[in-house]
TIRO-2110 file (N, C-alpha, C; in Angstrom, 1 decimal):
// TIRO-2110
82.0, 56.6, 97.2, N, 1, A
82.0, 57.7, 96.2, CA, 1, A
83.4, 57.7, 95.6, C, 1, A
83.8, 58.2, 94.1, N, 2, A
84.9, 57.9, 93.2, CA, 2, A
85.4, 59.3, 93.6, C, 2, A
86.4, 59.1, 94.2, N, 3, A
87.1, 60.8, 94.0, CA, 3, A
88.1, 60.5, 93.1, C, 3, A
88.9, 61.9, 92.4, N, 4, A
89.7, 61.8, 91.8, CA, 4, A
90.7, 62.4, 92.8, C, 4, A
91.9, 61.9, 93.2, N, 5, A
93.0, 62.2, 94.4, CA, 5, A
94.6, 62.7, 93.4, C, 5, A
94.8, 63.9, 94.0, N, 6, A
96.0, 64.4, 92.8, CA, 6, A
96.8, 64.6, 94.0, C, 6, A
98.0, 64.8, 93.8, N, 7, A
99.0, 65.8, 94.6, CA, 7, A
100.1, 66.5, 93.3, C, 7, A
99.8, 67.9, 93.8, N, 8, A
100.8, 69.1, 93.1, CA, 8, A
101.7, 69.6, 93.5, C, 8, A
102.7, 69.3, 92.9, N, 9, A
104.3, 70.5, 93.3, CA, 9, A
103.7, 71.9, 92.7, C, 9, A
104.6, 72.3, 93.2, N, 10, A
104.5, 73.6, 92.2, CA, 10, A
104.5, 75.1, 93.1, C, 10, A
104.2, 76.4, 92.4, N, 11, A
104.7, 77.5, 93.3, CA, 11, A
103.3, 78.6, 93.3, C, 11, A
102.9, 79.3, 94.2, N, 12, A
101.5, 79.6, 94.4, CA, 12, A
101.6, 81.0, 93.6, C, 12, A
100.5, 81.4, 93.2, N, 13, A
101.1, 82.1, 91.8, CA, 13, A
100.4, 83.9, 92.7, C, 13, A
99.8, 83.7, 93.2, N, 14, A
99.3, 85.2, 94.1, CA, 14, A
99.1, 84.7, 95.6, C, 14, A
99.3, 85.7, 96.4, N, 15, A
98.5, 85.2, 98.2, CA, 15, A
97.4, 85.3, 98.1, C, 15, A
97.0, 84.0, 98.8, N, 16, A
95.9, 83.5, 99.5, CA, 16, A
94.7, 84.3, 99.5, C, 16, A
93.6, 83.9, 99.3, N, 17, A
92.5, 84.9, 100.1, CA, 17, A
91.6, 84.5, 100.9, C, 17, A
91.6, 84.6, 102.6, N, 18, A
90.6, 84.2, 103.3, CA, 18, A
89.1, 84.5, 103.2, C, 18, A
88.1, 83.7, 103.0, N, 19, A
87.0, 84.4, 102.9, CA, 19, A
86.2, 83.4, 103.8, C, 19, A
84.7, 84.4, 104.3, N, 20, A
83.6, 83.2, 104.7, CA, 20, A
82.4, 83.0, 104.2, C, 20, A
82.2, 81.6, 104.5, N, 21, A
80.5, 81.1, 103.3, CA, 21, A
79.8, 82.0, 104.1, C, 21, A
78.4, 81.9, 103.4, N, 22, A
76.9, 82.3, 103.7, CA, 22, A
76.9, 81.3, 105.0, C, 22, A
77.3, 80.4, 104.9, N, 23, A
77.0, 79.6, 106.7, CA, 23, A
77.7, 79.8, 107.7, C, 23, A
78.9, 80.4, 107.7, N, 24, A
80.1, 80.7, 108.3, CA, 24, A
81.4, 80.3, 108.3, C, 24, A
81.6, 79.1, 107.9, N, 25, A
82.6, 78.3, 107.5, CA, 25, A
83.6, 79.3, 106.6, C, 25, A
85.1, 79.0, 107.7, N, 26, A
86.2, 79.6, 106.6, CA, 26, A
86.4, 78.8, 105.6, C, 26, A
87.0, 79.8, 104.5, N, 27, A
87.7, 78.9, 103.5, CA, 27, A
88.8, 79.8, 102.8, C, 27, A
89.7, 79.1, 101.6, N, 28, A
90.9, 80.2, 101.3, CA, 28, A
91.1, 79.6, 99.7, C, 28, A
91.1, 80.2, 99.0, N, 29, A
91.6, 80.3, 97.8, CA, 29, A
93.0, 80.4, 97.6, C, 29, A
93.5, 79.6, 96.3, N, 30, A
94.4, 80.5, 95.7, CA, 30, A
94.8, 79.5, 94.7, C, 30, A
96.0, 80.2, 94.0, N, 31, A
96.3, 79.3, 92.8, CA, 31, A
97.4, 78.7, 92.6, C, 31, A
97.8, 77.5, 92.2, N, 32, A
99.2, 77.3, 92.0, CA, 32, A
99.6, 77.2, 90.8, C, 32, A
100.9, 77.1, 90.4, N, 33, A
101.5, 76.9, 89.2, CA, 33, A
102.5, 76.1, 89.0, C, 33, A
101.8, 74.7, 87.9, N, 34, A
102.9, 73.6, 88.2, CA, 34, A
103.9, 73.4, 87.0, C, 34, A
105.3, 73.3, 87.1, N, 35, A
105.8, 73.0, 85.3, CA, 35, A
106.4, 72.4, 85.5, C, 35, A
106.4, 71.2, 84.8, N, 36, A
107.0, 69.6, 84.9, CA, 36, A
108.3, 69.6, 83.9, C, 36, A
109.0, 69.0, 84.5, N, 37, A
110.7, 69.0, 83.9, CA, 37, A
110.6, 67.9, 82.7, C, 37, A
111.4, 67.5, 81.6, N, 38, A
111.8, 66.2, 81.2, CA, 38, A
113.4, 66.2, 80.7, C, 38, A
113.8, 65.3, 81.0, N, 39, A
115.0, 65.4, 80.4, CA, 39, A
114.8, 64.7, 78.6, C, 39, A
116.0, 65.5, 78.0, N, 40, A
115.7, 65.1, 76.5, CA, 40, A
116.8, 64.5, 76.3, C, 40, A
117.0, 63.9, 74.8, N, 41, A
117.9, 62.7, 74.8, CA, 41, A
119.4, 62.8, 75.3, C, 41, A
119.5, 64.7, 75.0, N, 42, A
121.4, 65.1, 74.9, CA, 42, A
121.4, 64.7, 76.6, C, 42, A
120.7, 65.0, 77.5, N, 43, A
120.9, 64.6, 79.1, CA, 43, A
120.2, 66.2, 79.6, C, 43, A
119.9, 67.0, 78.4, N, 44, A
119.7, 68.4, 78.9, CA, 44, A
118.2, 68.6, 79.1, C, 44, A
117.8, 69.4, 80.2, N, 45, A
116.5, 69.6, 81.2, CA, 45, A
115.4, 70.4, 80.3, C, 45, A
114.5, 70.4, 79.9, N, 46, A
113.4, 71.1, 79.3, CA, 46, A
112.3, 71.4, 79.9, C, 46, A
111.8, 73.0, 80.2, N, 47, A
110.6, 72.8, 80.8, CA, 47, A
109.1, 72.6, 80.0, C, 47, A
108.5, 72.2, 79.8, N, 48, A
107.2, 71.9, 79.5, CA, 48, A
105.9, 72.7, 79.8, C, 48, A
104.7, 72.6, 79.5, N, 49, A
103.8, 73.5, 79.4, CA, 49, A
103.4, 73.5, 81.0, C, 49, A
103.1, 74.7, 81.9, N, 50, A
102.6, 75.3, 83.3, CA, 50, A
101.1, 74.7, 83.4, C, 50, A
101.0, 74.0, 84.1, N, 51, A
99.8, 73.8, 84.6, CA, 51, A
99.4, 74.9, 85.7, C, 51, A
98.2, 75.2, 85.6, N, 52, A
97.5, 75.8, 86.7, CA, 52, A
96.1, 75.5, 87.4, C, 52, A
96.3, 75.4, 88.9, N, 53, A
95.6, 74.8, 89.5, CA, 53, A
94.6, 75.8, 90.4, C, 53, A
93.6, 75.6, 90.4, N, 54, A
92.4, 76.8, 91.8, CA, 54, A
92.9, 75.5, 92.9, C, 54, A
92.6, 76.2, 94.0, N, 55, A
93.1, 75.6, 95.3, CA, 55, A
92.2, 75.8, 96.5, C, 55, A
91.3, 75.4, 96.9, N, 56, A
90.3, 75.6, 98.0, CA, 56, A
90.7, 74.8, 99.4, C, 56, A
90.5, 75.5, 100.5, N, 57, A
90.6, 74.4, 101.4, CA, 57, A
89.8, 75.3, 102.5, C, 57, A
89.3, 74.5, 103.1, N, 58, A
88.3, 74.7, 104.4, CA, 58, A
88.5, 74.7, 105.9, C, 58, A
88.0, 75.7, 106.6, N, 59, A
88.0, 75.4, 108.3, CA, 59, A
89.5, 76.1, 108.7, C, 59, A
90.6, 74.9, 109.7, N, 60, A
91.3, 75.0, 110.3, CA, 60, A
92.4, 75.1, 109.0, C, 60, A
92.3, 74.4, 108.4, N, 61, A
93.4, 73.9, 107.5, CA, 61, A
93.2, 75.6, 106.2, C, 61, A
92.3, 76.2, 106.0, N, 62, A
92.1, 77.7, 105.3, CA, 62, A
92.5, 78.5, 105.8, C, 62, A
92.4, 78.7, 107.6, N, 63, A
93.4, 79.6, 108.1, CA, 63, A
94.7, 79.4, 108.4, C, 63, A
95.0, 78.2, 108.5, N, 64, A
96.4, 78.0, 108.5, CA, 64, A
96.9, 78.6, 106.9, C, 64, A
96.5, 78.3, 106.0, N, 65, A
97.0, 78.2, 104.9, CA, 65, A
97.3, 79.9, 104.5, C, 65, A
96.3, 80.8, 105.1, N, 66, A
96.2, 82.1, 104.7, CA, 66, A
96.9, 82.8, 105.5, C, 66, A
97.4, 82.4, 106.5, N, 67, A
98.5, 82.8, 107.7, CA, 67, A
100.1, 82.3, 107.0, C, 67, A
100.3, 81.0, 106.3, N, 68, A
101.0, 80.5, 106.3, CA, 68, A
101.8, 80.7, 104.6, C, 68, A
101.3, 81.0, 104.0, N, 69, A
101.6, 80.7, 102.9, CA, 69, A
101.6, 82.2, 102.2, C, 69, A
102.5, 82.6, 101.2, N, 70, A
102.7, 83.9, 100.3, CA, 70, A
103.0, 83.7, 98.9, C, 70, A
102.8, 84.3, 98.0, N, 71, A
103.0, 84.6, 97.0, CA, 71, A
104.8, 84.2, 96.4, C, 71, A
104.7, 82.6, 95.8, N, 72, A
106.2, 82.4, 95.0, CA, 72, A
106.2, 81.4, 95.5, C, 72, A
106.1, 81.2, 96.8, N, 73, A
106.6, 79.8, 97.4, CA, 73, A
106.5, 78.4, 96.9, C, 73, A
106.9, 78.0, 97.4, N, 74, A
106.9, 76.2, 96.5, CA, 74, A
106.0, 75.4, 97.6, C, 74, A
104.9, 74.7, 97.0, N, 75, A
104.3, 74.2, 98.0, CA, 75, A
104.0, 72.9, 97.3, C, 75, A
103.2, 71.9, 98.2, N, 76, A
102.7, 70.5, 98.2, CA, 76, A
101.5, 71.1, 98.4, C, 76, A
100.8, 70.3, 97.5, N, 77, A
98.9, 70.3, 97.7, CA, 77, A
98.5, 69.5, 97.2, C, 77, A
98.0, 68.4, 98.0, N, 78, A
96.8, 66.6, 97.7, CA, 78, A
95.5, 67.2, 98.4, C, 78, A
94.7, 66.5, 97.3, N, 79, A
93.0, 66.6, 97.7, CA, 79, A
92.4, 66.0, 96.6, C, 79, A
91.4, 66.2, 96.7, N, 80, A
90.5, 65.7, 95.4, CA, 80, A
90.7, 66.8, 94.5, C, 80, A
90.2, 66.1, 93.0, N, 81, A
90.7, 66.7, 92.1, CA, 81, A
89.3, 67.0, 91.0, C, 81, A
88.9, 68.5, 91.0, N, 82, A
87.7, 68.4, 89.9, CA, 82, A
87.7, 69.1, 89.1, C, 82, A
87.4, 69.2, 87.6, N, 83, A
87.3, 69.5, 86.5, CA, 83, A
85.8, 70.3, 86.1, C, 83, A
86.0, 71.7, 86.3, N, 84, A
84.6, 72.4, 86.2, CA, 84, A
84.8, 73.4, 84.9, C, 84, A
83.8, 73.2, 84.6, N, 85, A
83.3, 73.9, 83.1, CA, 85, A
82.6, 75.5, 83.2, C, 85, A
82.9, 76.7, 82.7, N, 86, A
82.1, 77.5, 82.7, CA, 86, A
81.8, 78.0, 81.4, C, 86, A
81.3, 79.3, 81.4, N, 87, A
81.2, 80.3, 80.2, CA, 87, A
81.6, 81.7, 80.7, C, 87, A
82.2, 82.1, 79.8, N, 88, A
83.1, 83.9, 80.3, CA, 88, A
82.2, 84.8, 80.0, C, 88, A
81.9, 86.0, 80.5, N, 89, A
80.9, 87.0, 80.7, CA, 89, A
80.7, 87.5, 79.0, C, 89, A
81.9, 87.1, 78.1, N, 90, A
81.2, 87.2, 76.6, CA, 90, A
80.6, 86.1, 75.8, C, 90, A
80.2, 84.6, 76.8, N, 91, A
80.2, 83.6, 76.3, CA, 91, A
81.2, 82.6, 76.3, C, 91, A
82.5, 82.7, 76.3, N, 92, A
83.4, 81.9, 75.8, CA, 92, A
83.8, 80.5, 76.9, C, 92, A
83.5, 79.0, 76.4, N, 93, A
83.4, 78.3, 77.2, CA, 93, A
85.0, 78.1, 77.6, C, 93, A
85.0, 77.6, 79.3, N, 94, A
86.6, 78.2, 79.9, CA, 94, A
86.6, 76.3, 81.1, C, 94, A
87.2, 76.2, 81.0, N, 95, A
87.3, 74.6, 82.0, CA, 95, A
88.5, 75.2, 83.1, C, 95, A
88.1, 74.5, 83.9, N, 96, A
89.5, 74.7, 85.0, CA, 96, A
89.3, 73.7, 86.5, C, 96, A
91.1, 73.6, 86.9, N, 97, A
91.4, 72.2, 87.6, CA, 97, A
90.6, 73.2, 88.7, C, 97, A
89.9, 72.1, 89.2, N, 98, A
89.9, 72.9, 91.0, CA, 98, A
90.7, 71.4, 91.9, C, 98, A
91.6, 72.0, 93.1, N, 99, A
91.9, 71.3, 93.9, CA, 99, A
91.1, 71.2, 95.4, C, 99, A
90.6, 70.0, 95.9, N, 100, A
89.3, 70.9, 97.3, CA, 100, A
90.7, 69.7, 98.0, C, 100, A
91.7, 70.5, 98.8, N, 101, A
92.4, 70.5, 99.7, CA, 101, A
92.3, 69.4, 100.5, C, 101, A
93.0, 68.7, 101.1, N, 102, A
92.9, 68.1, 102.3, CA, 102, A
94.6, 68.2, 102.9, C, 102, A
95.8, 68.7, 102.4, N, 103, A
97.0, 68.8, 103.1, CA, 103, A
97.7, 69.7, 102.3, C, 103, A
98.2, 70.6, 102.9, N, 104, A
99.2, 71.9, 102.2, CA, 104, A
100.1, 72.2, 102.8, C, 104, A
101.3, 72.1, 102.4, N, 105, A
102.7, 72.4, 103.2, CA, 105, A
104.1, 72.8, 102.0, C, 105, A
104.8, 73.2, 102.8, N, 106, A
105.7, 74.4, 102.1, CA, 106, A
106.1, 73.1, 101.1, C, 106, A
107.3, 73.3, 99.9, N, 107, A
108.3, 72.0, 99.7, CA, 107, A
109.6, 72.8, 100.0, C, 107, A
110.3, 71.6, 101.2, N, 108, A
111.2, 72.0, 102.1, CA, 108, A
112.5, 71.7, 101.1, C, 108, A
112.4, 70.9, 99.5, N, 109, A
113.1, 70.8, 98.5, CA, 109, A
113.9, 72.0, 98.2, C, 109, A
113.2, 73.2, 98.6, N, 110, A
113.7, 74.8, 98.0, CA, 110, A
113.5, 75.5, 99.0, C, 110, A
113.7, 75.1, 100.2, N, 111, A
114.1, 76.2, 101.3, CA, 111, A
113.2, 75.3, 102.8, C, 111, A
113.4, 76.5, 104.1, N, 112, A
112.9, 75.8, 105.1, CA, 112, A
111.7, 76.7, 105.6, C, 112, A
110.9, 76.0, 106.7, N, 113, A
110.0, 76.4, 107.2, CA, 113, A
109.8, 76.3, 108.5, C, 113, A
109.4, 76.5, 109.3, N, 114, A
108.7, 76.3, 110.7, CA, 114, A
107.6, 76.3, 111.0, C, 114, A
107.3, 75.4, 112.1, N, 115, A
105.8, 74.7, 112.0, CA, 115, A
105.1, 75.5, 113.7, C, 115, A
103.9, 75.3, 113.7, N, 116, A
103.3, 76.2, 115.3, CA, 116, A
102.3, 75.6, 115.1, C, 116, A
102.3, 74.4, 116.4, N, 117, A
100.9, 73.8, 116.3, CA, 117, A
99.9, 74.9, 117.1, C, 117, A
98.5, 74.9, 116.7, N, 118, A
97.6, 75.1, 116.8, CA, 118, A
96.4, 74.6, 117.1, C, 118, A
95.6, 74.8, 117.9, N, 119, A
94.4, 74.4, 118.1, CA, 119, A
93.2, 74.5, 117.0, C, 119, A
92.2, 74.3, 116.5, N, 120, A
91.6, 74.6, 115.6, CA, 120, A
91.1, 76.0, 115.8, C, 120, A
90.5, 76.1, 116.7, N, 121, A
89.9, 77.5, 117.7, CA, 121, A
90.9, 78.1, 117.9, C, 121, A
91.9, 77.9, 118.0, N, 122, A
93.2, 79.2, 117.6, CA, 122, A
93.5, 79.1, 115.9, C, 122, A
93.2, 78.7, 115.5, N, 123, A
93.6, 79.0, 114.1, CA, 123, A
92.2, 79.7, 113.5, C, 123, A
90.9, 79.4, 113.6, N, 124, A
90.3, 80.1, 113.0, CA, 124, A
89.9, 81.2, 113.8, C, 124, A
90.4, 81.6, 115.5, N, 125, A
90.6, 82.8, 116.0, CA, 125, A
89.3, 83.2, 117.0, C, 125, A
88.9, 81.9, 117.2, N, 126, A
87.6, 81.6, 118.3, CA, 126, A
88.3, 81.0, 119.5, C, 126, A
89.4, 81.2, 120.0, N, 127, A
90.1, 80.4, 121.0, CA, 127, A
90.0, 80.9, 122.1, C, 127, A
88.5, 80.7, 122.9, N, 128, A
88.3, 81.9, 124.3, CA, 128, A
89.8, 82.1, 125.4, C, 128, A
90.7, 80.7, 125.3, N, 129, A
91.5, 81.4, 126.2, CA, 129, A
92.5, 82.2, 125.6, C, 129, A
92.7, 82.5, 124.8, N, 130, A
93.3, 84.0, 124.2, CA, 130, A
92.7, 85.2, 124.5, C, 130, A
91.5, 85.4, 125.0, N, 131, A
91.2, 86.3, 125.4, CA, 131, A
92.0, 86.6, 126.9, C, 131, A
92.4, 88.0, 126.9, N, 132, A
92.6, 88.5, 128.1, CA, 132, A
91.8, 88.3, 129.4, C, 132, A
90.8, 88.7, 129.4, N, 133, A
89.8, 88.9, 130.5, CA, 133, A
89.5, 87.2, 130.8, C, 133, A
89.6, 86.1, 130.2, N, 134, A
88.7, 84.8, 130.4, CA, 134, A
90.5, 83.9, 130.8, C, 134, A
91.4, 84.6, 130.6, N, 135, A
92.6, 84.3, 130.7, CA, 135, A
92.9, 84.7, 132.4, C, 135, A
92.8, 85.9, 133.1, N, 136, A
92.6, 86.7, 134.2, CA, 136, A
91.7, 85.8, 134.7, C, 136, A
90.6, 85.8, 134.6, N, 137, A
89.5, 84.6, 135.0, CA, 137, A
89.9, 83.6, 135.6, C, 137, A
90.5, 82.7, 135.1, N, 138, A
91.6, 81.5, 134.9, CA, 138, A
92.3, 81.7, 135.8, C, 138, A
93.2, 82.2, 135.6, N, 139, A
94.2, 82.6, 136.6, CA, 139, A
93.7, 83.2, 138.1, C, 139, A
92.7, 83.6, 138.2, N, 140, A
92.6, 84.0, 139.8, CA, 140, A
91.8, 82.7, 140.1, C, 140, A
91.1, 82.1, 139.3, N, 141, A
90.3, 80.8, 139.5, CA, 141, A
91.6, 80.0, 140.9, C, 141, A
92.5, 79.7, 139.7, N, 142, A
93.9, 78.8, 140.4, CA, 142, A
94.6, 79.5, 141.3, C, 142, A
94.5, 80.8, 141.7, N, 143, A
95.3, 81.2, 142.6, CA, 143, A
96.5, 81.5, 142.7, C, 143, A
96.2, 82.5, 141.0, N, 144, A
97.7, 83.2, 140.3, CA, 144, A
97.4, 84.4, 140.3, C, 144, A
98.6, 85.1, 140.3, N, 145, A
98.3, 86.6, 140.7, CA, 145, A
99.0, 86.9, 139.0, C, 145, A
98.2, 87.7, 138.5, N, 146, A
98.8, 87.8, 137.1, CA, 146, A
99.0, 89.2, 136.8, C, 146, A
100.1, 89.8, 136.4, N, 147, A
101.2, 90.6, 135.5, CA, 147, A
101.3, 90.9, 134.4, C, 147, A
101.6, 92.2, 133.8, N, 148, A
101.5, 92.2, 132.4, CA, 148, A
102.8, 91.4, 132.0, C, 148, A
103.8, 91.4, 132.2, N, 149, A
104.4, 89.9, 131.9, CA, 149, A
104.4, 88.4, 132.3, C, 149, A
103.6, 88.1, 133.0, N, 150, A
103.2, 87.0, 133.4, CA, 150, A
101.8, 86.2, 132.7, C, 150, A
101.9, 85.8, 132.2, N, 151, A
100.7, 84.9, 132.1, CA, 151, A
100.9, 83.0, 131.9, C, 151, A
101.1, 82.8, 133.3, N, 152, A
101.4, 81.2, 133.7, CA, 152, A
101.1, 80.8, 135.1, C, 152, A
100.3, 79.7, 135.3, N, 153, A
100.5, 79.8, 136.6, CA, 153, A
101.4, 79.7, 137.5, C, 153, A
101.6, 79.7, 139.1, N, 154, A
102.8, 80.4, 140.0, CA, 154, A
103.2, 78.6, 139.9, C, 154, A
103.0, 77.7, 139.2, N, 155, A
104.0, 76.5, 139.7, CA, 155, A
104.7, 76.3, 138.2, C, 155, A
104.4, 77.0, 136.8, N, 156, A
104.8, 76.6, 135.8, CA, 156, A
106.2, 77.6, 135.5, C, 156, A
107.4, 77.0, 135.0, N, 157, A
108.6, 78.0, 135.3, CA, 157, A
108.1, 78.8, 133.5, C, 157, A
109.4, 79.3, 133.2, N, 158, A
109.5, 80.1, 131.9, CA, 158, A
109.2, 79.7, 130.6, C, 158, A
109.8, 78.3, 130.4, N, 159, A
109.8, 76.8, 129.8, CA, 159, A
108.7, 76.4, 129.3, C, 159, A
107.1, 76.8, 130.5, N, 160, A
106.7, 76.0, 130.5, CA, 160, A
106.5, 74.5, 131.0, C, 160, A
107.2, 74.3, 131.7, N, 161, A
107.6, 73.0, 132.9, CA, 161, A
106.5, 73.0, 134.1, C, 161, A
106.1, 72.3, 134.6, N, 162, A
105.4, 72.4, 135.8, CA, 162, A
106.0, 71.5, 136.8, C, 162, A
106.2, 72.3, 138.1, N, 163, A
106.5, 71.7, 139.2, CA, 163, A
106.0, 71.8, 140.1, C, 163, A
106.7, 71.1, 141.2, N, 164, A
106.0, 71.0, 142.3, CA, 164, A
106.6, 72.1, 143.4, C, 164, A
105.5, 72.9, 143.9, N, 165, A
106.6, 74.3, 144.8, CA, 165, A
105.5, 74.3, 145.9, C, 165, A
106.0, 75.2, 146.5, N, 166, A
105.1, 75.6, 147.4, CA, 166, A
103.9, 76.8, 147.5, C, 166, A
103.1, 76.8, 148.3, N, 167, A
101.5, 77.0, 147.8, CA, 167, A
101.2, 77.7, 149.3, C, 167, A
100.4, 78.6, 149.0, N, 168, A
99.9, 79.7, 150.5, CA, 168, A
99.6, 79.2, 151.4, C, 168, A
100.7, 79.4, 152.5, N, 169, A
100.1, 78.2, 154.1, CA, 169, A
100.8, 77.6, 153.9, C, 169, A
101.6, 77.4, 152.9, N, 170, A
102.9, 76.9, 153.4, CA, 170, A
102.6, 75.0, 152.6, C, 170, A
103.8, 74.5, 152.4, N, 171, A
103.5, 72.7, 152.3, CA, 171, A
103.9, 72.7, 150.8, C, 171, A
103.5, 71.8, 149.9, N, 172, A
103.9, 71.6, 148.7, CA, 172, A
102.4, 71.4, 147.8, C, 172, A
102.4, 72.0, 146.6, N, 173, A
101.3, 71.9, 146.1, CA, 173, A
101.0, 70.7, 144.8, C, 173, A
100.0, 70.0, 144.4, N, 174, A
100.4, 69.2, 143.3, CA, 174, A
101.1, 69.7, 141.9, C, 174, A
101.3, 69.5, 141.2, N, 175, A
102.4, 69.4, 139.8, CA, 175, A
100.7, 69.9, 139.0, C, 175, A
100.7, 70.7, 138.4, N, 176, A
99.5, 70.9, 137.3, CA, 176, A
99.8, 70.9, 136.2, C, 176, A
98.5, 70.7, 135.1, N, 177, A
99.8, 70.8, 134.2, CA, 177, A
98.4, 71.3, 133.3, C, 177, A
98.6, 72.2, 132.1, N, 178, A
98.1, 73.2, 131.7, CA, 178, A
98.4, 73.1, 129.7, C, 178, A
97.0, 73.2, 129.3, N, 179, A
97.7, 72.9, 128.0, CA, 179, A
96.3, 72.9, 127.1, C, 179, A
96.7, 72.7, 125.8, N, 180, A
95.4, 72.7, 124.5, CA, 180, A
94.6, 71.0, 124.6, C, 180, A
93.3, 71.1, 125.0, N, 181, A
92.9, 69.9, 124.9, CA, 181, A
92.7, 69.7, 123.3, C, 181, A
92.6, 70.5, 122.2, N, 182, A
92.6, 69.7, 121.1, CA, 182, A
93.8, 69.3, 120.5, C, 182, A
95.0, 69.7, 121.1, N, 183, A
95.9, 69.3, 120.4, CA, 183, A
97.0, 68.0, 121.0, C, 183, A
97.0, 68.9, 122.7, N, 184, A
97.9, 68.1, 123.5, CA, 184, A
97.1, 66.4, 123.3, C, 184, A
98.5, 65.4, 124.0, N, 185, A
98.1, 63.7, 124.1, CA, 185, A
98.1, 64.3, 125.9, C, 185, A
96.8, 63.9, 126.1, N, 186, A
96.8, 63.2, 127.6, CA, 186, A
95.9, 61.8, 128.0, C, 186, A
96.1, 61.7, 129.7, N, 187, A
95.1, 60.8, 129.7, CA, 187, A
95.0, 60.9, 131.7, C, 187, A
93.7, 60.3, 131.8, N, 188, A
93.3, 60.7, 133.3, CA, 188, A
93.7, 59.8, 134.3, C, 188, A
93.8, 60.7, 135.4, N, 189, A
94.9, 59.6, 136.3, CA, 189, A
93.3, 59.6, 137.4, C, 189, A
93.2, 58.3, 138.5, N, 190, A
92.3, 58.6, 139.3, CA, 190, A
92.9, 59.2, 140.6, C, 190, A
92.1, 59.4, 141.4, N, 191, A
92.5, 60.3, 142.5, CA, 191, A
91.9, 59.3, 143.8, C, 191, A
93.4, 58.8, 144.5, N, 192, A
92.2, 58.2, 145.3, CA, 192, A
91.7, 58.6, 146.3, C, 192, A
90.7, 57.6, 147.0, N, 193, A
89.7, 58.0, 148.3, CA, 193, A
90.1, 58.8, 149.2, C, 193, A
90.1, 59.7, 149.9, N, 194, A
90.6, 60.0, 151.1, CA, 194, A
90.1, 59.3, 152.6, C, 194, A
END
């Protein structure tokens, strides 16, 4: 299949709007606004006519974008690029760029940002271990006694580090280690025979 593949500078012209399909799928709108520089013969900078772009993106990457992103900012946006035709509620025929998303991020050219990875299921807000009660669960599962400031198990320090300490009855207990399977790199060790 022929896509047309664009990437746009430019500055997002309103915030974001999260919404969801008839099927449930998130998604986020919004618009940007691009104006391309030229330099003229004297060496001096001219700005040129604003393009404006619709901006869609889906799933994980819509709620990031609607958490992440406000009104002015200068962003990057590549995806496919399509050209849709309408008619205005008096008739009047109206075309416009749509962008359907596949990467959106600040441009760090005009200031900085900070990044928070996420799980998909934490970003669109289905992430059962954020819940309290399945979090408590968990934790008495392993043999943590948990605190309204505590939530780690009794071998993980502040950091987040896991070590090796000691464990009820005394002796040393294995090193655990605790984390987002969709995000974290792991890989499985075997256990041998006894």
């Amino acid at each position: 299949m022929n896509e047309t593949r664009i990437t746009v500078h430019g500055n997002v012209t309103a915030a974001p709007v999260e919404r969801t399909s008839r099927n449930g799928n998130v998604f986020t709108t919004f618009r940007v606004a691009s104006t391309p520089r030229r330099r003229t013969a004297d060496g001096t900078y001219v700005d040129l006519d604003t393009n404006f772009f619709s901006v869609i993106s889906w799933n994980a990457l819509a709620a990031n974008t609607a958490a992440a992103l406000q009104k002015g900012q200068p962003v990057i946006v590549e995806g496919n690029l399509t050209i849709k035709s309408y008619l205005t509620s008096d008739g009047q025929p109206r075309t416009d760029a749509e962008i359907e998303a596949q990467h959106i991020g600040h441009d760090l050219v005009f200031g900085r940002a900070s990044f928070e990875r996420l799980s998909r299921a934490a970003a669109l807000g289905v992430d059962r271990n954020a819940d309290p009660a399945v979090r408590h669960a968990m934790a008495e599962t392993n043999g943590v006694s948990i605190t309204a400031d505590a939530h780690r198990p009794a071998n993980v320090d502040a950091n987040g580090e896991a070590f090796e300490g000691p464990v009820e009855g005394g002796g040393s207990g294995p090193v655990q280690q605790f984390g987002d399977p969709d995000t974290d790199e792991y890989h499985v060790e075997e256990t041998p025979a006894a």
